[in-house]
TITOR-813486 format. One line per 10 residues: number of its first residue (from 1); their letters; for each residue z, y, x of C-alpha. Coordinates in Angstrom, 1 decimal, always signed. Layout:
NUM = a = Z,Y,X  ...
end
This chain:
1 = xxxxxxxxxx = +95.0,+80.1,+53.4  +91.4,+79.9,+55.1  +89.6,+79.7,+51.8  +89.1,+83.5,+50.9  +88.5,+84.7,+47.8  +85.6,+85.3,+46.0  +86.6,+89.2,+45.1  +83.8,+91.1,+47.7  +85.3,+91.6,+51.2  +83.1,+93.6,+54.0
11 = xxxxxxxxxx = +79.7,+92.8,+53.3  +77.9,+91.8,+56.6  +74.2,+92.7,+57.7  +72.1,+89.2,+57.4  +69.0,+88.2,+59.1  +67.1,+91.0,+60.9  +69.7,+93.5,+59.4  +72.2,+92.2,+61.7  +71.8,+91.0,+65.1  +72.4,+87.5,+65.1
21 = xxxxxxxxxx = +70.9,+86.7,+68.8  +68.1,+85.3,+70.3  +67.1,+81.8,+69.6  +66.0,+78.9,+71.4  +63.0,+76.2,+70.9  +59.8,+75.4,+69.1  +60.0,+74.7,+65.2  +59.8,+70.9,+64.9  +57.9,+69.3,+61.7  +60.0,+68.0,+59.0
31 = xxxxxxxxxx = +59.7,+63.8,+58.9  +59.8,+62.5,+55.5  +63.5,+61.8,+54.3  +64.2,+58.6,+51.9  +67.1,+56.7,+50.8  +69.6,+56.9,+48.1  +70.0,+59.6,+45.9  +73.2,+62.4,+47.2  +76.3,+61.2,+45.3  +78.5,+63.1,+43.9
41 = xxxxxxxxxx = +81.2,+64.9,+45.8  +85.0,+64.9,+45.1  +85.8,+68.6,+45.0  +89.2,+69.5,+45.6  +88.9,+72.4,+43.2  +86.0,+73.8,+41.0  +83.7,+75.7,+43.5  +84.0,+79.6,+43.3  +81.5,+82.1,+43.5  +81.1,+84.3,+46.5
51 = xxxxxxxxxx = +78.2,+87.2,+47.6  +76.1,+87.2,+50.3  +78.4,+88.8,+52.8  +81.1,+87.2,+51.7  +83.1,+85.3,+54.4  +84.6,+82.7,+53.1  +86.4,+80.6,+55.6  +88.0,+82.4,+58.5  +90.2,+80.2,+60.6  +91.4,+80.7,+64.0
61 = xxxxxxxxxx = +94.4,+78.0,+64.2  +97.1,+80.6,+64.5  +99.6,+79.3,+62.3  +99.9,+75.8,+64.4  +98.8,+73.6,+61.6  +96.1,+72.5,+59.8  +94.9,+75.3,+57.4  +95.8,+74.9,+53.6  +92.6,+73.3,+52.2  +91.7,+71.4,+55.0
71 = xxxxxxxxxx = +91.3,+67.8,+54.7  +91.8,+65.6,+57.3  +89.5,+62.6,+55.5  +89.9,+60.2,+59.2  +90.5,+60.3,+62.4  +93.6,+62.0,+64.7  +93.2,+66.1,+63.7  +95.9,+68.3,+65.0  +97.0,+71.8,+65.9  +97.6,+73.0,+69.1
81 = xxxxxxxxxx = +97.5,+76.0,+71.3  +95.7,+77.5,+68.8  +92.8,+75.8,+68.5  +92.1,+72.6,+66.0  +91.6,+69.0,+67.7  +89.9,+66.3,+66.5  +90.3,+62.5,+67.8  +87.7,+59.6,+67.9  +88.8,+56.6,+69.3  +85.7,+54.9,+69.5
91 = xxxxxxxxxx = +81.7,+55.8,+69.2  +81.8,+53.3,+65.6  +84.5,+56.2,+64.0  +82.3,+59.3,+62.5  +85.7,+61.1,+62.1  +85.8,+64.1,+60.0  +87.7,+67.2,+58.2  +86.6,+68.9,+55.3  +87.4,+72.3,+54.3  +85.3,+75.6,+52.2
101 = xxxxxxxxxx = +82.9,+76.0,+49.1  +79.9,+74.7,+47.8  +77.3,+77.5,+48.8  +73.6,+77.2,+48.9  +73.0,+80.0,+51.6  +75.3,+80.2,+54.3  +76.0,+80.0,+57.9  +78.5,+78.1,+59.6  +79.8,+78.6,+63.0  +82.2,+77.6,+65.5
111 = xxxxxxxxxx = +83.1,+77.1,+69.0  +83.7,+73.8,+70.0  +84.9,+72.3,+73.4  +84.3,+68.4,+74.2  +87.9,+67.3,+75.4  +86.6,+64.1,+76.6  +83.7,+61.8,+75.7  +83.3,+57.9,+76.3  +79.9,+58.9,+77.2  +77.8,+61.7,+77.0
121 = xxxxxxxxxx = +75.8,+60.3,+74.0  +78.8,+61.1,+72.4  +78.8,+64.3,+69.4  +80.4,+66.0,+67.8  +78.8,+68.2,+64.1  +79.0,+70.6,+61.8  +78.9,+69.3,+58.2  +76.5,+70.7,+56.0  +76.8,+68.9,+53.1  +79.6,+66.9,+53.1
131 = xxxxxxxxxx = +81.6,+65.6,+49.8  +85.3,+67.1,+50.1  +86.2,+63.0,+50.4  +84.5,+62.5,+52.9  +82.2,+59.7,+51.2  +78.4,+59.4,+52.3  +76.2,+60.9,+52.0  +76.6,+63.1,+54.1  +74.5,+66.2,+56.6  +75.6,+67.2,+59.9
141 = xxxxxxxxxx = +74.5,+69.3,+62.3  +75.1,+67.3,+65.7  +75.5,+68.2,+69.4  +75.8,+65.5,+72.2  +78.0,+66.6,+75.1  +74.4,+65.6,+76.8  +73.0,+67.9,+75.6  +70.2,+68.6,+77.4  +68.4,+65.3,+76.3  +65.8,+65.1,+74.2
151 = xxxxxxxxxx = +68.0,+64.1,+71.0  +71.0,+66.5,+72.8  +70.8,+68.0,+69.2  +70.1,+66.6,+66.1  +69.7,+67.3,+62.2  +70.5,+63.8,+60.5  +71.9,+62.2,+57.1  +74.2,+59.1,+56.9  +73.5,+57.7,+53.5  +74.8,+55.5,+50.6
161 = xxxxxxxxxx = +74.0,+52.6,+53.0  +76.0,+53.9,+55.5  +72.7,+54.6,+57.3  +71.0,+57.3,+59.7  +68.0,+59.0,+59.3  +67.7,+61.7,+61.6  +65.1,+64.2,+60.8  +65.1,+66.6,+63.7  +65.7,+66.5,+67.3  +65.8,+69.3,+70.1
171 = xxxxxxxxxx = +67.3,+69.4,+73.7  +69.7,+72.3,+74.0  +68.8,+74.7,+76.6  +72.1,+73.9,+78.8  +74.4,+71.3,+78.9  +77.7,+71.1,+77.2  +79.3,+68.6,+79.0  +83.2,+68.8,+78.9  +85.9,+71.7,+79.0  +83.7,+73.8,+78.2
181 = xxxxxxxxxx = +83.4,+76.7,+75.0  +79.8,+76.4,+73.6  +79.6,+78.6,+70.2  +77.3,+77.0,+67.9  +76.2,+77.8,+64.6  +73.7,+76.1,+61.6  +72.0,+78.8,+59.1  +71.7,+77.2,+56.0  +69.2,+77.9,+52.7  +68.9,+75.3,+50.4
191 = xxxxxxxxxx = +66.7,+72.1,+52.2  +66.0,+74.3,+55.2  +68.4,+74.6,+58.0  +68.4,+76.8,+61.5  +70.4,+75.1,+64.7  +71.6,+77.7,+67.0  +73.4,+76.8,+70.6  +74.8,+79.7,+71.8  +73.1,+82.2,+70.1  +70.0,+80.9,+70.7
201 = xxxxxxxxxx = +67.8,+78.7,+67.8  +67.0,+75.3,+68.9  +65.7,+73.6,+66.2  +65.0,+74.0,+62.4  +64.5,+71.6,+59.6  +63.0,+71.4,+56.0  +64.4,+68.2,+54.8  +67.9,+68.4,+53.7  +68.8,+67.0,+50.7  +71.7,+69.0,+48.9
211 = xxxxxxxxxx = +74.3,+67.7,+46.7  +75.7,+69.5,+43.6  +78.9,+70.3,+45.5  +78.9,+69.2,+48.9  +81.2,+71.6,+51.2  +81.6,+72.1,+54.8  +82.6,+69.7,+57.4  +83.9,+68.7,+61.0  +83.1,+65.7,+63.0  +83.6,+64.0,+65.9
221 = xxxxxxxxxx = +82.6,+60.6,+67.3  +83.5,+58.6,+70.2  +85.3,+62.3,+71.9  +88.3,+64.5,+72.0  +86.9,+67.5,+70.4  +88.1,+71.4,+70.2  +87.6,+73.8,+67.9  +88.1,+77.6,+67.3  +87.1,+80.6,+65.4  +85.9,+78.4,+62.5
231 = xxxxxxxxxx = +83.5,+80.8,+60.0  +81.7,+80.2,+56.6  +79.6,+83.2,+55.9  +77.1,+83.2,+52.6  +74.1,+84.7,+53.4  +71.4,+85.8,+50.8  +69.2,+83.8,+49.6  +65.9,+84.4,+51.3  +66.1,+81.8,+54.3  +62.3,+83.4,+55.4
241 = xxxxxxxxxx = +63.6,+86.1,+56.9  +63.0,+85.7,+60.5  +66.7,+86.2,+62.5  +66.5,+88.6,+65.4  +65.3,+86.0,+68.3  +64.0,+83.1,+66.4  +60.3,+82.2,+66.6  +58.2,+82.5,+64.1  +57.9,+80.7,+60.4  +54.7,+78.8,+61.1
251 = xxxxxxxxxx = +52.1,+78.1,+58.2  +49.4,+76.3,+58.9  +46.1,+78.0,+57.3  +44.7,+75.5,+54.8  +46.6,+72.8,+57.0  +45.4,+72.5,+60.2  +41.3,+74.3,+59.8  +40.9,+74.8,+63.3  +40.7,+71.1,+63.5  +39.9,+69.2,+60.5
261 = xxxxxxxxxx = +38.5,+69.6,+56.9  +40.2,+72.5,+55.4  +42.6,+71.8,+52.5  +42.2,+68.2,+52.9  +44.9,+65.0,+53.2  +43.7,+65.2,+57.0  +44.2,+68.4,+57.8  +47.6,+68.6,+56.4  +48.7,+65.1,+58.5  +47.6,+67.3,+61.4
271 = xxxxxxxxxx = +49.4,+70.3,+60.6  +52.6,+68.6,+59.7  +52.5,+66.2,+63.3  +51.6,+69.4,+65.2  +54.6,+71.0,+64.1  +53.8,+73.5,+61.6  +56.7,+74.8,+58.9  +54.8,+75.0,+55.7  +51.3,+74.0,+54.9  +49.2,+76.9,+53.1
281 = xxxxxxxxxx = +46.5,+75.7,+50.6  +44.6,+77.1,+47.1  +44.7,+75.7,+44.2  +41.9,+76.1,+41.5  +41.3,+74.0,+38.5  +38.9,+71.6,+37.1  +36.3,+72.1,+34.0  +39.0,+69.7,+32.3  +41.7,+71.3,+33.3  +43.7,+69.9,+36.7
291 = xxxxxxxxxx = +44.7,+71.7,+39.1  +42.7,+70.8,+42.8  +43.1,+72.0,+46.4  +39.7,+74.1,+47.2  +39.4,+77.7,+48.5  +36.5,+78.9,+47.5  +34.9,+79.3,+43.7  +32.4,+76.7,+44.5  +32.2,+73.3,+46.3  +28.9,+74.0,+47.7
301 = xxxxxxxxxx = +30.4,+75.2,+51.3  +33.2,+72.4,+52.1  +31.6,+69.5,+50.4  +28.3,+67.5,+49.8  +27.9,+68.8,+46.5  +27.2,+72.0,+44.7  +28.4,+73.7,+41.6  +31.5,+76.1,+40.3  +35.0,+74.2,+40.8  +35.6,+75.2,+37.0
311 = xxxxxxxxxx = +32.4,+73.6,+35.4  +33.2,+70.5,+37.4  +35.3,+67.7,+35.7  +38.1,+66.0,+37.6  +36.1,+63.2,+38.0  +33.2,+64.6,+39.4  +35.2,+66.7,+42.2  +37.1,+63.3,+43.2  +33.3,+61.4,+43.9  +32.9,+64.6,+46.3
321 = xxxxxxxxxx = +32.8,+64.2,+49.9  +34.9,+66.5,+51.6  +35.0,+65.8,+55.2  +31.6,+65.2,+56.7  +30.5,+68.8,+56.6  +33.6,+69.7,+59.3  +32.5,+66.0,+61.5  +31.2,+63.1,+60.9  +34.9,+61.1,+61.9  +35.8,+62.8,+58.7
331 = xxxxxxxxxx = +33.7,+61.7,+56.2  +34.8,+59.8,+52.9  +37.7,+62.5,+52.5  +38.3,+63.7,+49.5  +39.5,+66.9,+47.7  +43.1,+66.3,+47.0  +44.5,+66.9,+43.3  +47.8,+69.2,+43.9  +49.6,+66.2,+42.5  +48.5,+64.6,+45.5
341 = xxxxxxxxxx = +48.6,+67.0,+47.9  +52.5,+67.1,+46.7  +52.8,+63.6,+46.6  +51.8,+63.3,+50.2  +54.6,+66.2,+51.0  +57.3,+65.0,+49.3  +57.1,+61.5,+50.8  +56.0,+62.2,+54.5  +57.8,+65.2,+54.7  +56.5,+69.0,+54.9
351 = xxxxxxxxxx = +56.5,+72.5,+52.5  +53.9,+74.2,+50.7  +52.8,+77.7,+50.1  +50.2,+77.5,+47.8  +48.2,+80.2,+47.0  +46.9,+81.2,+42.7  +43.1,+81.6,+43.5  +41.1,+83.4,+41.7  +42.4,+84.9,+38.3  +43.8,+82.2,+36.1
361 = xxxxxxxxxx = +45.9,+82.2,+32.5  +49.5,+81.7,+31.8  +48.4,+78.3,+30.6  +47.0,+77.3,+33.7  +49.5,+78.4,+35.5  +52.0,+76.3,+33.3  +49.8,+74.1,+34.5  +49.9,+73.8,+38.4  +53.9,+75.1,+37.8  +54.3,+71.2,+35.5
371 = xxxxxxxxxx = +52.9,+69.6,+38.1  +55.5,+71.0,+40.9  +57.8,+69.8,+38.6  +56.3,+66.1,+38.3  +56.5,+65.9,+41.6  +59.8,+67.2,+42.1  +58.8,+69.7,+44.7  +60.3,+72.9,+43.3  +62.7,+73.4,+46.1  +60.2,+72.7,+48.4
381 = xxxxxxxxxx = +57.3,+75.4,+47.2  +56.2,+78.8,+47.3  +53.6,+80.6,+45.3  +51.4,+83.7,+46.4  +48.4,+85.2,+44.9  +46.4,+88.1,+44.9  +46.9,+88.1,+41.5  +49.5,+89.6,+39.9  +49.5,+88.3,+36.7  +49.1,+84.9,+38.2
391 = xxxxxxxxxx = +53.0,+85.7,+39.8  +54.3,+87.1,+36.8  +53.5,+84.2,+35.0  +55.1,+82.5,+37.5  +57.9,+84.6,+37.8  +58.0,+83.7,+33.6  +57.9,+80.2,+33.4  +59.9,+79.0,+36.8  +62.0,+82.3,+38.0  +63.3,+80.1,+40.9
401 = xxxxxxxxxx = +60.4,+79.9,+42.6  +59.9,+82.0,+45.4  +56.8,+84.5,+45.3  +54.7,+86.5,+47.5  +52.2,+88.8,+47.1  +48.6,+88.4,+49.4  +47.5,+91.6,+50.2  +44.0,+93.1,+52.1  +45.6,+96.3,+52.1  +49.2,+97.8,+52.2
411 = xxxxxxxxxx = +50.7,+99.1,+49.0  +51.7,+103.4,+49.0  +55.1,+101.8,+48.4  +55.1,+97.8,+49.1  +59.1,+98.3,+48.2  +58.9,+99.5,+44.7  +56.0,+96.7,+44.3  +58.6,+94.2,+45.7  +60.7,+94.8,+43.5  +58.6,+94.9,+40.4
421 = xxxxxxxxxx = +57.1,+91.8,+40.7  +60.2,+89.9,+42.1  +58.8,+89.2,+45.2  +60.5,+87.1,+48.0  +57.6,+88.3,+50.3  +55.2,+90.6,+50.9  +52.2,+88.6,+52.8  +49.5,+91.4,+53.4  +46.2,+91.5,+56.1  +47.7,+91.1,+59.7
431 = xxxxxxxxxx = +45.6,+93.9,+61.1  +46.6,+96.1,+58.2  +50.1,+95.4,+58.9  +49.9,+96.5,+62.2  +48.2,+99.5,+61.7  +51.1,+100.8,+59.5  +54.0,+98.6,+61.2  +56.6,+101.0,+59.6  +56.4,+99.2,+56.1  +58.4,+96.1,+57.9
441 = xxxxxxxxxx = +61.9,+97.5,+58.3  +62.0,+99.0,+54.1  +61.0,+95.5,+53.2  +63.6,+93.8,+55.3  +66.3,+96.3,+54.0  +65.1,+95.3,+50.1  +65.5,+91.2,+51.6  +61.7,+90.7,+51.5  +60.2,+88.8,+54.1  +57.0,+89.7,+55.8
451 = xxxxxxxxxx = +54.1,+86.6,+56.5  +50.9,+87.7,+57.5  +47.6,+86.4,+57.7  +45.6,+85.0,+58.9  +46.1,+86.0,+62.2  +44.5,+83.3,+65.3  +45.3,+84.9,+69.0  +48.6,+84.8,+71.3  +47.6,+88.7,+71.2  +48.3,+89.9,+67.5
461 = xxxxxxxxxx = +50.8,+87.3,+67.8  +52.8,+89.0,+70.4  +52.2,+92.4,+68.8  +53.2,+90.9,+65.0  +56.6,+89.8,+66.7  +57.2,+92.7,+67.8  +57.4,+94.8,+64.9  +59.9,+92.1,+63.3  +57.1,+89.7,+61.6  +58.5,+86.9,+59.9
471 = xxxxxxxxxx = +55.9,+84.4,+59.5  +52.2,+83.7,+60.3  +49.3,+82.5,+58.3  +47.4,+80.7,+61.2  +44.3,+78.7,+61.6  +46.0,+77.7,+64.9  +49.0,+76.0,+63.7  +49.8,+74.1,+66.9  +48.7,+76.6,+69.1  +51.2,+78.8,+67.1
481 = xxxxxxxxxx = +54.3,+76.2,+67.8  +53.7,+75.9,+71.4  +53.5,+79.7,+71.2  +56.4,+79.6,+69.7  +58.4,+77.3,+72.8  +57.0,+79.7,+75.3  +58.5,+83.0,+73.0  +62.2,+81.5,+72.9  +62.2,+80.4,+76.5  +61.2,+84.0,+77.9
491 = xxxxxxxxxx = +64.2,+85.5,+79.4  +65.1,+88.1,+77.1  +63.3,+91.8,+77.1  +66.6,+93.3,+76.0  +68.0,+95.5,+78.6  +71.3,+95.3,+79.8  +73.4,+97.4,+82.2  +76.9,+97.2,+83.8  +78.9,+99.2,+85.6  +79.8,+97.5,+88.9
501 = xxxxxxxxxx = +81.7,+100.0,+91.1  +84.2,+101.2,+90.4  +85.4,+98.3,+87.9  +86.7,+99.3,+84.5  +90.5,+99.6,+85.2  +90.6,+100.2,+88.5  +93.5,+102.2,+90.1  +92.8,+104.3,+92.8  +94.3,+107.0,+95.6  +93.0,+110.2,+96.9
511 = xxxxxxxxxx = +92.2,+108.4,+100.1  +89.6,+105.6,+98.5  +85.6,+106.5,+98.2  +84.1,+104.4,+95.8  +80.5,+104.8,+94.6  +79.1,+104.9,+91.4  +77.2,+101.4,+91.2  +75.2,+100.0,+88.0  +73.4,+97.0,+87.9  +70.4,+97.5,+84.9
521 = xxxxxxxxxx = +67.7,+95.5,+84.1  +64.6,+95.7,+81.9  +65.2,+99.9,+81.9  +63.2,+102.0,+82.4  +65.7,+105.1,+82.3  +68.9,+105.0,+83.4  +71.5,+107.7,+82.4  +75.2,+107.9,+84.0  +78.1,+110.4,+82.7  +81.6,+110.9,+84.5
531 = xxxxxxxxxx = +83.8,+112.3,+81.7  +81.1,+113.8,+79.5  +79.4,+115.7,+82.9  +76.0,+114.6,+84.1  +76.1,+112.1,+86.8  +74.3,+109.7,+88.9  +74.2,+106.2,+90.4  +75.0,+105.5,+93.8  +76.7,+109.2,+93.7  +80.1,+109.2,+95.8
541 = xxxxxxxxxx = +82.9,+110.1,+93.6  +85.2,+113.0,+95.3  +89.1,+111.7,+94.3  +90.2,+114.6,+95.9  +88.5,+117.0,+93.2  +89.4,+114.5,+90.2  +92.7,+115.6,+88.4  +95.7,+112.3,+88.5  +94.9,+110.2,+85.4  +92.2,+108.2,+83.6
551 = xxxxxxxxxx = +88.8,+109.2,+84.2  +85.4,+107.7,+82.4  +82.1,+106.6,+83.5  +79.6,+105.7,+80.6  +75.9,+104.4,+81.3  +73.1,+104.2,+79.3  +69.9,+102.0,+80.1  +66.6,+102.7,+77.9  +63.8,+100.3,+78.5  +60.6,+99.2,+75.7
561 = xxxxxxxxxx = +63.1,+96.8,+73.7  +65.9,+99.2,+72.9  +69.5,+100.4,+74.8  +72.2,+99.4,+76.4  +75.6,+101.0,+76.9  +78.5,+100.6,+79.1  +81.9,+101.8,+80.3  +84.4,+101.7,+83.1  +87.5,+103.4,+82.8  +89.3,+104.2,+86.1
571 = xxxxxxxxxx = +93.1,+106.3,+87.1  +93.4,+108.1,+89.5  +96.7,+107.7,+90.9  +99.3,+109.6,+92.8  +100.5,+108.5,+96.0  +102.4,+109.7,+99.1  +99.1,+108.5,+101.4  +96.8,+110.0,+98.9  +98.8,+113.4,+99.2  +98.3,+113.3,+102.8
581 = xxxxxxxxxx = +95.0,+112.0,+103.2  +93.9,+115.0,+100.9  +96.2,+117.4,+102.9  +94.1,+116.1,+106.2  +90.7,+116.8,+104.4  +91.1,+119.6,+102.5  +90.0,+122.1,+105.1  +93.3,+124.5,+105.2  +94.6,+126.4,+108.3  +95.4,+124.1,+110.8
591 = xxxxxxxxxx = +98.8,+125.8,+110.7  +98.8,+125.2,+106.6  +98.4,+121.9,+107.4  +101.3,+121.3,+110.0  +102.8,+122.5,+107.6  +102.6,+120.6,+104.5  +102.3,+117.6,+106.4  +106.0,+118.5,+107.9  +107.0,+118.6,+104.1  +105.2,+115.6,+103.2
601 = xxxxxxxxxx = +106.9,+113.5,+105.8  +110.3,+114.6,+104.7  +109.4,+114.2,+100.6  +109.8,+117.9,+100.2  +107.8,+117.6,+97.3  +109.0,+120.6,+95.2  +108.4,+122.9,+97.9  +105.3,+121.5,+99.2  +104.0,+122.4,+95.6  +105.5,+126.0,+96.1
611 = xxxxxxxxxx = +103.7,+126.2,+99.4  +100.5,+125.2,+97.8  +100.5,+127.2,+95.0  +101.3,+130.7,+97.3  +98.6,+129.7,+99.7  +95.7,+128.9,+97.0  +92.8,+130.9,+98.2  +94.2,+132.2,+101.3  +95.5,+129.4,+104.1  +94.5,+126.5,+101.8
621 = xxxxxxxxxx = +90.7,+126.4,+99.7  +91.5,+127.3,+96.2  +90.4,+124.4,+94.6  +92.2,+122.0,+96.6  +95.3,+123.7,+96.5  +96.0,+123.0,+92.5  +95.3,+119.5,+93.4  +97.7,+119.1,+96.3  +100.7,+121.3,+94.0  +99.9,+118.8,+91.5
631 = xxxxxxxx = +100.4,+116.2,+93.5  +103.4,+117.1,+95.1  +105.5,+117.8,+91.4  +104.0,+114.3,+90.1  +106.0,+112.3,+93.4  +109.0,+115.0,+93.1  +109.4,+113.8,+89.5  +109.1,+109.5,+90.7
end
């Protein structure tokens, strides 16, 4: 049965807790999504529960057939050779299997072998959100055996209408092509999805649209597809934690400041088309009461009029203009309600952080939270303040949405503060992160994410990465994405080492000489042990001092991104040219060594031993001696 149960198996590390391996490509802005509402799935049983941690589909194809639970809703499917193979005669046939759960957080993985293709715009998918029937709609996660084209990998949605709208595409970093394993996998959390080739992400999207009980899918279209080592894990719930790899969450600082009106229509178009995640803006409200877009307590700096936000009616705010104080190609813009600012999201696509400015009551705060409702935005916002009544309200009146607290300094014990208000991140001061980086690993271990702010240079950027930073609060939104491309194309920092010579299970006589080799890179230090003892690279190895058997060489290379191990195992074997070539070099008597080469030559074995052993230290060097006798009773035994 590959549907485990939900009792708690092996819990596995998640996001920066467990290495999940470096990712690929720049984020990519989510395009607005329309079409008909998700149906209703056909579930082939009532969804059970699982943890985060929980794996709950496993399924290597060992048993021959398809897996209990599987359904095979169209298409050829069959087992063979252990791996699962799916048929599609034609590129018109979007074949399918489903199989698992309904889970909102989870990761799904396989590897997958195109077979054949009828051309290389051919795919094959992971289903997302797929209805056990099989009926639209649908999600998939799709890879072209071209995959190095521009749409080589894709995030789309076949609807009601039997429709596409893709929302995402990415070019994989290497081609798939045919008979060949690729391991792919798709993180999953809620309507935002990661797309990793090969361990590496190459795309992410915010516009998913789940279903009440969609489950997980295969598909293939217009190929022969393979499949193996199929796995459902459910991850916990905060999708903002930044896997070990991937680039950074990008959030564009009042939408896109560096280059339009701040929190302004305009300068959240240009955030969202340069490619930014989420859209960061403040909310305030009007003298009568409606929640606005403005950062500071006044309207005096970012508009042509003057006065407090809060002694200003709706209507006076709305004659404000906006736009002409950043350039005159911008004036006539407006300050957006939140309603519209929402409006304009939920339609052309995009996610808000808002921030609570400024001190406001639980009323108000029912206020803006109403209006998230209205709009039907509630999966697609988060909240921060400095305030922290302004999040327990929050946390009060809509528990599922996700919070973070804005901080100009750290907390004694950001954990305990975590926890006390619920947080889903803690988003302090970037330079007062950095100066106490060692508050980043506690939070991840508690599940909070980390986004700081609001940090502007490739500089703090690099140095934020590197002490596991999980988003960034930017003025420089775009400049942050194609920061981002350059980050997941760098070949990796990790160092890695490998032990060359002699090759793990190698067999070898007295008379061979190999040399310790290792091939490291990004080390600085390089350490090599031969059973335990202190040794070095490029260091003959002496067979003829080395007891018959297995031996081990381990290595250790230390360089600024961490350590890497490795180890070859090697015997050292008995042979009747071995015996003599260490008879020849072991610098006995010359008449010691006439003769136990005469006994060699006639496989006198037994009393070569008893020659060796009554000469140690006299006619033959000690320490050769109890090598040769033992030897010489290992071939008198064969």
């Amino acid at each position: 049965m590959t549907v485990l149960p939900a009792s708690p198996p092996p819990r596995r590390a998640g996001s920066r807790l467990g290495a999940l391996g470096t990712r690929a490509a720049a984020s990519v802005a989510a395009l607005a999504v329309t079409g008909a509402a998700v149906a209703a799935a056909v579930a082939t049983s009532s969804p059970a529960t699982a943890e985060p941690g929980s794996v709950v589909v496993s399924e290597n194809f060992s048993a021959g057939s398809l897996p209990a639970g599987w359904h095979a809703v169209d298409g050829t499917w069959r087992v063979e050779n252990g791996r699962l193979y799916g048929t599609s005669a034609s590129s018109s046939e979007n074949n399918k299997i489903t199989f698992g759960r309904h889970l909102n957080d989870f990761r799904l993985e396989a590897t997958m072998r195109f077979e054949s293709v009828s051309a290389a715009t051919r795919w094959a998918s992971l289903g997302i959100d797929v209805p056990a029937s099989g009926a639209t709609p649908w999600w998939i996660a799709t890879m072209r055996s071209g995959t190095t084209a521009a749409n080589g990998l894709e995030f789309a949605q076949r609807t009601t209408a039997n429709a596409w709208v893709v929302t995402n595409t990415a070019s994989a970093p290497s081609a798939a092509g045919t008979g060949r394993d690729v391991r792919v996998a798709v993180e999953v959390h809620g309507n935002q999805a990661r797309w990793i080739f090969d361990g590496r992400e190459a795309m992410r999207t915010s516009s998913l649209q789940r279903s009440a009980d969609g489950v997980q899918g295969l598909f293939v279209n217009g190929a022969t597809v393979s499949y193996d080592d199929v796995t459902v894990t459910e991850l916990a719930p905060n999708g903002y934690l930044r896997p070990e790899g991937s680039p950074f969450t990008v959030i564009a600082h009042r939408g896109a400041s560096a280059a339009a009106p701040e929190n302004t229509l305009v300068a959240q178009e240009i955030a969202r088309k340069g490619g930014a995640d989420w859209i960061e803006n403040d909310v305030q409200p009007s003298r009568d009461g409606i929640p606005f877009i403005l950062h500071d307590g006044t309207v005096d700096r970012t508009t042509d009029g003057t006065g407090n936000i809060r002694d200003l009616t709706a209507a006076q705010i709305k004659a404000l203009d906006a736009g002409s104080w950043f350039g005159p190609q911008y004036v006539g813009e407006r300050v957006p309600t939140l309603a519209e600012q929402l409006a304009d999201l939920r339609t052309r696509g995009g996610n808000l952080l808002v921030e609570i400015k400024g001190r406001h009551t639980r009323d108000e705060v029912a206020t803006i939270i109403q209006v998230i409702r209205d709009e039907q935005m509630m999966g697609r916002v988060f909240i921060q303040s400095f305030e922290v009544d302004a999040l327990k309200y929050t946390y009060e009146l809509a528990p599922e949405l996700p919070l973070g607290l804005l901080r100009s300094t750290l907390d004694a014990d950001p954990v305990a503060i975590a926890k006390e208000l619920h947080l889903t991140a803690y988003n302090p001061d970037g330079n007062a992160l950095l100066a106490k980086p060692e508050v980043v690993a506690p939070l991840h271990a508690a599940g909070v994410a980390v986004m700081a702010w609001t940090m502007d240079s490739a500089g703090l950027w690099q140095r934020l990465e590197r002490i596991g930073t999980d988003a960034i609060i930017t003025n420089r939104a775009a400049e942050l994405v194609g920061w981002n491309s350059a980050f997941v194309q760098r070949a990796s920092a990790d160092p890695t080492v490998q032990i060359t010579s002699p090759v793990n299970g190698a067999r070898l006589d007295r008379a061979q000489s190999p040399v310790i080799a290792v091939a490291a890179t990004n080390a600085d230090t390089v350490t090599v042990t031969l059973d335990g003892k202190r040794s070095a690279a490029g260091r003959k190895l002496d067979l003829a001092r080395l007891t018959a058997g297995r031996h081990t060489i381990t290595t250790e290379a230390t360089g600024p991104e961490g350590t890497a191990t490795a180890t070859s195992t090697f015997t050292v074997t008995v042979s009747r040219a071995g015996l003599g070539y260490l008879i020849l070099t072991s610098g006995a008597d010359p008449a010691a060594v006439t003769a136990m080469t005469t006994k060699l030559a006639h496989a006198q074995y037994a009393e070569l031993a008893t020659y060796a052993d009554r000469q140690a230290g006299k006619l033959v060097p000690a320490e050769f001696a109890s090598v040769i006798a033992g030897d010489a009773r290992t071939l008198a035994l064969k």
